[in-house]
N, C-alpha and C positions, 0 to 999 in steps of 0.2 A: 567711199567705204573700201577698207582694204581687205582682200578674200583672202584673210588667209586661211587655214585648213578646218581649224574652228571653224569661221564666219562659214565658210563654203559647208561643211556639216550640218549648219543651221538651218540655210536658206533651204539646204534640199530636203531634211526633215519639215522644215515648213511649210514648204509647196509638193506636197507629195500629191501626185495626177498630174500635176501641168504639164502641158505639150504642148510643144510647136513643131511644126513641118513648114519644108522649103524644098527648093527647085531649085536647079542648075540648069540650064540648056545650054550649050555651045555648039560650035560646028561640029555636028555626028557626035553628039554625044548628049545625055540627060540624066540625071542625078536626080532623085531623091533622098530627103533623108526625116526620117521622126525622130522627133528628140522629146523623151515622156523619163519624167522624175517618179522612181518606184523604189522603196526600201532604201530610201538614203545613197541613191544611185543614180546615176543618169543613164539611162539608157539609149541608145543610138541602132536605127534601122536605116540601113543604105541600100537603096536598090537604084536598078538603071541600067540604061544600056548604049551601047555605042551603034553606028554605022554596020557593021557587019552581024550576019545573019543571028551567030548563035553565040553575038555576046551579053546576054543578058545578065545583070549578075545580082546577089541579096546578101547580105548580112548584117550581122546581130551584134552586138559586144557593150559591152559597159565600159562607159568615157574613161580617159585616166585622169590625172588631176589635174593635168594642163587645159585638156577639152572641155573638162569639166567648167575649169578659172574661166575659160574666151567666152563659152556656153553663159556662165552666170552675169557674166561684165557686159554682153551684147544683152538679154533679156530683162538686167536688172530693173528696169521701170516699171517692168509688166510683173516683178513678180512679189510676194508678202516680206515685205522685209520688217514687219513689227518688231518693237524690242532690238531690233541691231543696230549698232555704229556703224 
């Protein structure tokens, strides 16, 4: 299926709730991140922290179209793709 701006419009109107979360861990360092499709949007929660005391860190932001494209092309088995090519 090719994502393009249409297709990606679709999928995320169609899966509106779905979420996945993941984990990073590496030396002194750990990542999370929620990835939750609301209003035709992906939205994205980063949080984590490194090795030193007072680096903990959080944020928030809506994917752009790129994150959006890798977001939909890694999940796409898991998610409603009725009606698309």
């Amino acid at each position: 299926m090719r994502l393009t701006r249409k297709v990606i419009q679709e999928l995320l109107n169609q899966n509106e709730g779905f979420e996945r979360n993941t984990k990073f861990s590496g030396r002194n360092f750990t990542e999370y991140r929620r990835y939750r499709i609301t209003g035709g949007e992906l939205h994205i929660r980063v949080s984590g922290k490194t090795s030193w005391a007072d680096s903990r860190f959080s944020d928030n932001y809506v994917a752009s179209v790129d994150q959006t494209r890798r977001f939909l092309r890694e999940y796409l088995e898991e998610l409603n793709t009725d009606g698309l090519q």
